[in-house]
N, CA, C and O atoms as a Tripos MOL2 file, in Angstrom:
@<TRIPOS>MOLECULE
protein
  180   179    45     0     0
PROTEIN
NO_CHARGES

@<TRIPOS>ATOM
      1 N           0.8360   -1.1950    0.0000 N.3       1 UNK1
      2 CA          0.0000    0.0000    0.0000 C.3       1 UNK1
      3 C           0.8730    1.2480    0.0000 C.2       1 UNK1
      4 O           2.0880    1.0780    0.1030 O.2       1 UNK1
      5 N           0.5220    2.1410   -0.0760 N.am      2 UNK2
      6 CA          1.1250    3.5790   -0.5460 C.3       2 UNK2
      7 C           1.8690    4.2320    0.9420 C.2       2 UNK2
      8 O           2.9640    4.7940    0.9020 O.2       2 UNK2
      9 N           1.0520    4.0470    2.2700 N.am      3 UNK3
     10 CA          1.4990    3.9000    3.6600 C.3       3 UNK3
     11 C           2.5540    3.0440    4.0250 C.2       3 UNK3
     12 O           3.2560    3.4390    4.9550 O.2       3 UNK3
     13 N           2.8040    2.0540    3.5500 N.am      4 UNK4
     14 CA          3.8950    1.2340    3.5910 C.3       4 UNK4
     15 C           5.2560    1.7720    3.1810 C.2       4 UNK4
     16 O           6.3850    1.9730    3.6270 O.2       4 UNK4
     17 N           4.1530    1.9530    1.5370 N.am      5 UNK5
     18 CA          5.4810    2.6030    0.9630 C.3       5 UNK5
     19 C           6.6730    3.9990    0.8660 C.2       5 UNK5
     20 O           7.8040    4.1210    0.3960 O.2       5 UNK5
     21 N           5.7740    4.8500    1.5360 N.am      6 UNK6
     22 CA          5.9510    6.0390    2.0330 C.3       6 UNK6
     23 C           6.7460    5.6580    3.4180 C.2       6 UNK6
     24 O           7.7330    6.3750    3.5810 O.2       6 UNK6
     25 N           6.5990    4.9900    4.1290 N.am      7 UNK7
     26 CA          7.5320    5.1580    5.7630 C.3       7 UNK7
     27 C           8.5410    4.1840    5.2420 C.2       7 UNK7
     28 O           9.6650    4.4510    5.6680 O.2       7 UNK7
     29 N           8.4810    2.7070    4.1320 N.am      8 UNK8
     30 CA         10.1760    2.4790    3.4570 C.3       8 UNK8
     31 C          10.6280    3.7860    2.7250 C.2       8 UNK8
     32 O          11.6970    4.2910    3.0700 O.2       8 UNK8
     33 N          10.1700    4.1400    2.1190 N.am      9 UNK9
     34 CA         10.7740    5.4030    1.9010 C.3       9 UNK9
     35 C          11.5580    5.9180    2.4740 C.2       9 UNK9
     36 O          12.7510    5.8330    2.1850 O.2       9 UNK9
     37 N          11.0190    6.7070    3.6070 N.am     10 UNK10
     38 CA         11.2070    7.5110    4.7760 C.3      10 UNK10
     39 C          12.1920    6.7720    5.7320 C.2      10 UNK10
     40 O          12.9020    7.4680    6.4580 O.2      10 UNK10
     41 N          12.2860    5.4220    5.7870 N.am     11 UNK11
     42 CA         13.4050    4.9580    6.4600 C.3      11 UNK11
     43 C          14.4790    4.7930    5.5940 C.2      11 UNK11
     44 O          15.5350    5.0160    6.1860 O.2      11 UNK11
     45 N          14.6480    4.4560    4.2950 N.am     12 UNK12
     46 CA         15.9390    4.1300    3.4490 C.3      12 UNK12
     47 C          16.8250    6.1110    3.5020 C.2      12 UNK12
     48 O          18.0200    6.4020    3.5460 O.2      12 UNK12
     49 N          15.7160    6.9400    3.4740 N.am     13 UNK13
     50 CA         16.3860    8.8560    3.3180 C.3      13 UNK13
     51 C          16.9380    8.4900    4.6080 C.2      13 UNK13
     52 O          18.1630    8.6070    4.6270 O.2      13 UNK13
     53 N          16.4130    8.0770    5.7110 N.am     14 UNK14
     54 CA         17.3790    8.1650    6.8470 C.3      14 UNK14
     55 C          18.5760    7.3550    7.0500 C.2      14 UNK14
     56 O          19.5060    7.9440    7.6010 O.2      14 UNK14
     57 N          18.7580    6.1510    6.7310 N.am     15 UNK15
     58 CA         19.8930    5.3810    6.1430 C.3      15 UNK15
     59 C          20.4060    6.5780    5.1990 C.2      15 UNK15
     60 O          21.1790    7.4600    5.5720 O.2      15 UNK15
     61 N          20.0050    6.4940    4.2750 N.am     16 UNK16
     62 CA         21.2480    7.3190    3.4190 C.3      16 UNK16
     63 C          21.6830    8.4170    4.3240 C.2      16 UNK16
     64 O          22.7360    8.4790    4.9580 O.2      16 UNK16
     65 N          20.8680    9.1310    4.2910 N.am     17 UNK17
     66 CA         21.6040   10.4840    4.9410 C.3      17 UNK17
     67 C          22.1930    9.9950    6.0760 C.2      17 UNK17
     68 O          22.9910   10.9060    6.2970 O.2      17 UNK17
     69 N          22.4040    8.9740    7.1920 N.am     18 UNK18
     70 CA         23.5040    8.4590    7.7840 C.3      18 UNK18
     71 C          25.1640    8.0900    6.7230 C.2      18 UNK18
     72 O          26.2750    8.5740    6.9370 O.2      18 UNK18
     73 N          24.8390    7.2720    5.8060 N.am     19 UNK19
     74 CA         26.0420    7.2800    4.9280 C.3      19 UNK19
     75 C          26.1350    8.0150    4.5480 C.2      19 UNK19
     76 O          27.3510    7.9710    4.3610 O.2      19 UNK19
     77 N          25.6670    9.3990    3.9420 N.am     20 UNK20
     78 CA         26.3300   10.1740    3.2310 C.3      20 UNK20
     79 C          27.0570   11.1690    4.6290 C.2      20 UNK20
     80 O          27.8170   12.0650    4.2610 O.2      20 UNK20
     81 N          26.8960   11.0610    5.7360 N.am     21 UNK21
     82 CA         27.4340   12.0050    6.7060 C.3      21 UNK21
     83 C          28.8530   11.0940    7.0640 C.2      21 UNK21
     84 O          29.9830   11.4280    7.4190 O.2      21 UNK21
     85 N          28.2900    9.9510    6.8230 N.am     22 UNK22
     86 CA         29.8240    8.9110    7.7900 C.3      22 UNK22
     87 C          30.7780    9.1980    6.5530 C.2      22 UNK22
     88 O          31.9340    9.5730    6.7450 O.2      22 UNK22
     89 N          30.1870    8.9830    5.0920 N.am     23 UNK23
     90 CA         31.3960    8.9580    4.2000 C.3      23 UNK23
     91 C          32.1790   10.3480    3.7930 C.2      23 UNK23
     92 O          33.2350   10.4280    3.1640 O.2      23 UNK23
     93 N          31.2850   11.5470    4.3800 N.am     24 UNK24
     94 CA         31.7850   12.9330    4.6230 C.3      24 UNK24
     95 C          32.7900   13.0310    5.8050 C.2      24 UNK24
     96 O          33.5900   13.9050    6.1390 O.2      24 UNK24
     97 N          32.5220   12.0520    6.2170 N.am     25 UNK25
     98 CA         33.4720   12.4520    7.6220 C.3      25 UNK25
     99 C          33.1540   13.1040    8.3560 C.2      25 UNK25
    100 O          33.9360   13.4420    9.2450 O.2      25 UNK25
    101 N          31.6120   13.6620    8.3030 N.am     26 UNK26
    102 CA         30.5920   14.4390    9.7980 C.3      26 UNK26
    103 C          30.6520   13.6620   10.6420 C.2      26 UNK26
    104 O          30.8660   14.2120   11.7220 O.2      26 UNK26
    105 N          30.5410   12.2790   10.7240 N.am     27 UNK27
    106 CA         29.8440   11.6820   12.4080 C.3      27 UNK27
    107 C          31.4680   10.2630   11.9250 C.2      27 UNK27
    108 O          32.0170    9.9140   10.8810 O.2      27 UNK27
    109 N          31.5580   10.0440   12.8470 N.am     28 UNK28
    110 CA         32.6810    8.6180   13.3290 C.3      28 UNK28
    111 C          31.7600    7.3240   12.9250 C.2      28 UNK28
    112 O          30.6700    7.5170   12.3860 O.2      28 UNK28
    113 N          32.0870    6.4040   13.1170 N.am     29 UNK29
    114 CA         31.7650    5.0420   12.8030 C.3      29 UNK29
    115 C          30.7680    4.7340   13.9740 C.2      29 UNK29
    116 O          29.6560    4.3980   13.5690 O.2      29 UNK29
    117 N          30.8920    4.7680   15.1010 N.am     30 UNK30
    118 CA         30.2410    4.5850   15.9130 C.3      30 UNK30
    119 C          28.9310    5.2840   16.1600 C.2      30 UNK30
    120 O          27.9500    4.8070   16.7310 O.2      30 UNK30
    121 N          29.1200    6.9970   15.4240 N.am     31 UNK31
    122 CA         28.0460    7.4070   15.8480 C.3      31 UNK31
    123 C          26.8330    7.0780   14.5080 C.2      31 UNK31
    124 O          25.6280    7.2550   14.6800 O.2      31 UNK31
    125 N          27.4670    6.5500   13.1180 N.am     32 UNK32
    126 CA         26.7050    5.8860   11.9290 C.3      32 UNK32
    127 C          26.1620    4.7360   12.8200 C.2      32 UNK32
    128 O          24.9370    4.6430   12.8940 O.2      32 UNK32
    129 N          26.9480    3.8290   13.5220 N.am     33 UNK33
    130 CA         26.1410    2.5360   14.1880 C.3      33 UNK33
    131 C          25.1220    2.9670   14.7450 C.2      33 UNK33
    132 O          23.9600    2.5990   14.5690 O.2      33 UNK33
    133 N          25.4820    3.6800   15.3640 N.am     34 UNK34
    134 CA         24.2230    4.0960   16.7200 C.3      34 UNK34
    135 C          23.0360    4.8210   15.6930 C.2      34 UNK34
    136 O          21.8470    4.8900   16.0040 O.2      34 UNK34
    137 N          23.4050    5.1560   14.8740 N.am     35 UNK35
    138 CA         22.2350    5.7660   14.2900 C.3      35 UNK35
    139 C          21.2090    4.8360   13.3290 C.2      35 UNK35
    140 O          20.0680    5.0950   12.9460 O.2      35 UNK35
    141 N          22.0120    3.7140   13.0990 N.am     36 UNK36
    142 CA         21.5640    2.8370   12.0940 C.3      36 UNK36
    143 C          21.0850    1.6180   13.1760 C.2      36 UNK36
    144 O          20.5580    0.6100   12.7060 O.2      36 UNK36
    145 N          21.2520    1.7210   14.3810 N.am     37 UNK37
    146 CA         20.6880    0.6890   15.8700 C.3      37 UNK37
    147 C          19.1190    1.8550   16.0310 C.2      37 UNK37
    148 O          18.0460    1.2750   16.1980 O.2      37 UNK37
    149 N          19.1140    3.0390   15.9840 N.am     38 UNK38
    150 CA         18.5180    3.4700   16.7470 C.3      38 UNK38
    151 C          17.2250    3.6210   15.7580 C.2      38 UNK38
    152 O          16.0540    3.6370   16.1360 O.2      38 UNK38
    153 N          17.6360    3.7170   14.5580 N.am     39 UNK39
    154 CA         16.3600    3.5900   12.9620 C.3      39 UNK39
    155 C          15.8040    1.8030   13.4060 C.2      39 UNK39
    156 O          14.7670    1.5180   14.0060 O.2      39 UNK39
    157 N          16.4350    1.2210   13.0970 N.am     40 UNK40
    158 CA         16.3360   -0.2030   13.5730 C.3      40 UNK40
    159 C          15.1390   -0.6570   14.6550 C.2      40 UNK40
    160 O          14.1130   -1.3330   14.5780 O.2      40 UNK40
    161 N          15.9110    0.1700   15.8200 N.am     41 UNK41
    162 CA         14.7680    0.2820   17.3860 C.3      41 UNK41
    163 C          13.4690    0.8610   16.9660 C.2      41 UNK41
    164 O          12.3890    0.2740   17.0180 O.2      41 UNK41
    165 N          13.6520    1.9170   16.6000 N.am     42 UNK42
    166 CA         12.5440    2.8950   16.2270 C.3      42 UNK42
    167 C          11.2880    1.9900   15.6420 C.2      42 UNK42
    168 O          10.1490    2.1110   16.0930 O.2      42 UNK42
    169 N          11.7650    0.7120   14.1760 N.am     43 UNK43
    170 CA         10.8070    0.1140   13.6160 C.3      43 UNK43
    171 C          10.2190   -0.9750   14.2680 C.2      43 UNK43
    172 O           9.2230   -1.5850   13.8790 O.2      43 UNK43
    173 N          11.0900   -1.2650   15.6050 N.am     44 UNK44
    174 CA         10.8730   -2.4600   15.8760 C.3      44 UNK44
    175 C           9.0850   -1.9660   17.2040 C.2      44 UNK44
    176 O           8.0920   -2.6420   17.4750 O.2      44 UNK44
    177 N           9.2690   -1.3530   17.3940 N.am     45 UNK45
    178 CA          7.9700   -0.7920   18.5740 C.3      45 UNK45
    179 C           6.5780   -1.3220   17.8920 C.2      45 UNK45
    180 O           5.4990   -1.1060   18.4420 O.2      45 UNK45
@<TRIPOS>BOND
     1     1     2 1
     2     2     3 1
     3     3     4 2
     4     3     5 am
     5     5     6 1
     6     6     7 1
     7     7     8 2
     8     7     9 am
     9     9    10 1
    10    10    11 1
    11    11    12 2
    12    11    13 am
    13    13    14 1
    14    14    15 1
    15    15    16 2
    16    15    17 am
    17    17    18 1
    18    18    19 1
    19    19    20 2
    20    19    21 am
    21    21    22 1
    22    22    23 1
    23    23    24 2
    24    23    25 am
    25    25    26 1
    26    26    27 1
    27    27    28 2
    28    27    29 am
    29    29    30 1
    30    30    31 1
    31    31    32 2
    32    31    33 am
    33    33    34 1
    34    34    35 1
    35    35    36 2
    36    35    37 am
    37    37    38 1
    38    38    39 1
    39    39    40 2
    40    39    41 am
    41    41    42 1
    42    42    43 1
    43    43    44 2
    44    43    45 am
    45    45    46 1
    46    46    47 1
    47    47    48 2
    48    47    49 am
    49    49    50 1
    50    50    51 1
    51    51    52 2
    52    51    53 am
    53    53    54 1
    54    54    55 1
    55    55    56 2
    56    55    57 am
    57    57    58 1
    58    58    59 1
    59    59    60 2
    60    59    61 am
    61    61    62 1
    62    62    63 1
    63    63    64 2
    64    63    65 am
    65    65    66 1
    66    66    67 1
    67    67    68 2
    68    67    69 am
    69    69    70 1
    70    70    71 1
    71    71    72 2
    72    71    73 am
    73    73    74 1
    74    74    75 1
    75    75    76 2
    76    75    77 am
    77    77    78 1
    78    78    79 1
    79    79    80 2
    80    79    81 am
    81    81    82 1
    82    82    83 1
    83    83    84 2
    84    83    85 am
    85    85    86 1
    86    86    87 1
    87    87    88 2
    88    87    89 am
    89    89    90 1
    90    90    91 1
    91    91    92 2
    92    91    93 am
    93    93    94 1
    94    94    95 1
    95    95    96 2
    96    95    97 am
    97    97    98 1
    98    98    99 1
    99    99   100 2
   100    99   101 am
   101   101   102 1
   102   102   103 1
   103   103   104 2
   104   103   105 am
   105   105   106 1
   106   106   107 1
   107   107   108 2
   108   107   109 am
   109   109   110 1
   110   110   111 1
   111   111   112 2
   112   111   113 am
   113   113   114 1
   114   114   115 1
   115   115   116 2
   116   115   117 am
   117   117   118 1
   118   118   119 1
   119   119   120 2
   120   119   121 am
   121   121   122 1
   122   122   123 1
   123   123   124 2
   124   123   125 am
   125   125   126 1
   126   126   127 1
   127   127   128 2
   128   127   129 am
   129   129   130 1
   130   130   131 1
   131   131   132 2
   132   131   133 am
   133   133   134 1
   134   134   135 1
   135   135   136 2
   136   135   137 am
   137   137   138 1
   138   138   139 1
   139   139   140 2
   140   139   141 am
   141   141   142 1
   142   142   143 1
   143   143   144 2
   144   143   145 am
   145   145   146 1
   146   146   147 1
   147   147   148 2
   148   147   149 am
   149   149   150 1
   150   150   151 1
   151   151   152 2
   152   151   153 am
   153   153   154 1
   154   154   155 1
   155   155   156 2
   156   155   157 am
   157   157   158 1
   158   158   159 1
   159   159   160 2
   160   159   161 am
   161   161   162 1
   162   162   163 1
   163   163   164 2
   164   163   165 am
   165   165   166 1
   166   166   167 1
   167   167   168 2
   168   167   169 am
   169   169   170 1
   170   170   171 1
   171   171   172 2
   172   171   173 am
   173   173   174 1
   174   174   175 1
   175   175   176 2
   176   175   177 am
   177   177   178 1
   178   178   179 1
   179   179   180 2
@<TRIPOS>SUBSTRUCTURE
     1 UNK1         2 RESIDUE 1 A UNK
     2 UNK2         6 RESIDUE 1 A UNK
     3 UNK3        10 RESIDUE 1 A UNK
     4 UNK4        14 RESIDUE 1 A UNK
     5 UNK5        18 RESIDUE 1 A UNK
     6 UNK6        22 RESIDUE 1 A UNK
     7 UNK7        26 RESIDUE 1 A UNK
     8 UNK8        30 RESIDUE 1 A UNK
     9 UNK9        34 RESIDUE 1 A UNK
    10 UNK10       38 RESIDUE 1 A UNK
    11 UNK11       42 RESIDUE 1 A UNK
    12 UNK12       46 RESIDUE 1 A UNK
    13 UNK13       50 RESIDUE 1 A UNK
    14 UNK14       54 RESIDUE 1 A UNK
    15 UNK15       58 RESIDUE 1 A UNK
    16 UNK16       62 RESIDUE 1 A UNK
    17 UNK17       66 RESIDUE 1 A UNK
    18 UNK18       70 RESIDUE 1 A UNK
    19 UNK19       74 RESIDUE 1 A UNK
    20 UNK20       78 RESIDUE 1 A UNK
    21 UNK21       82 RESIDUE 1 A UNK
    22 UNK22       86 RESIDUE 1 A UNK
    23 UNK23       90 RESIDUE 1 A UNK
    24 UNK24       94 RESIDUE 1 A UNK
    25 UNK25       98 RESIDUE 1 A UNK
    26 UNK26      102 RESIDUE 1 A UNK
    27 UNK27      106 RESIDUE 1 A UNK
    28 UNK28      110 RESIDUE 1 A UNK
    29 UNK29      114 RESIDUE 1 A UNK
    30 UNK30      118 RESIDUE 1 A UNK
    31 UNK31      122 RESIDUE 1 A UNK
    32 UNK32      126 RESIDUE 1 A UNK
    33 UNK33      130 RESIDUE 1 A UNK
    34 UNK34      134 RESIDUE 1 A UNK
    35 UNK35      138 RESIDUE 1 A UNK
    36 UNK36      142 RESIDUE 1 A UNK
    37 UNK37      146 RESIDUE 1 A UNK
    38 UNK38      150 RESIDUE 1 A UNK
    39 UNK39      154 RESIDUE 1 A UNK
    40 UNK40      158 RESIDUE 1 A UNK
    41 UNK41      162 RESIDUE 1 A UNK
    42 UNK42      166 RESIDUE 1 A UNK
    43 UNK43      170 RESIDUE 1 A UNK
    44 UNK44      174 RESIDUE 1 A UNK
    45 UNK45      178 RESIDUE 1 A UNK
């Protein structure tokens, strides 16, 4: 459905925009993990 598809959406922009900050060299490795644990947590509720 279009609701589905809209929040995969909305979770893959937040993945990316985590890699595109780690491969800029904005955030460390750890803080890409934690961000890619915490998208993760978020879906799991």
């Amino acid at each position: 459905t279009r609701l589905i598809q809209a929040k995969t959406i909305a979770i893959q922009r937040r993945i990316d925009n985590l890699g595109e900050r780690y491969y800029d060299c904005a955030i460390n490795a750890m803080e890409y993990l934690d961000g890619l644990s915490f998208i993760v947590a978020k879906q799991k509720k």
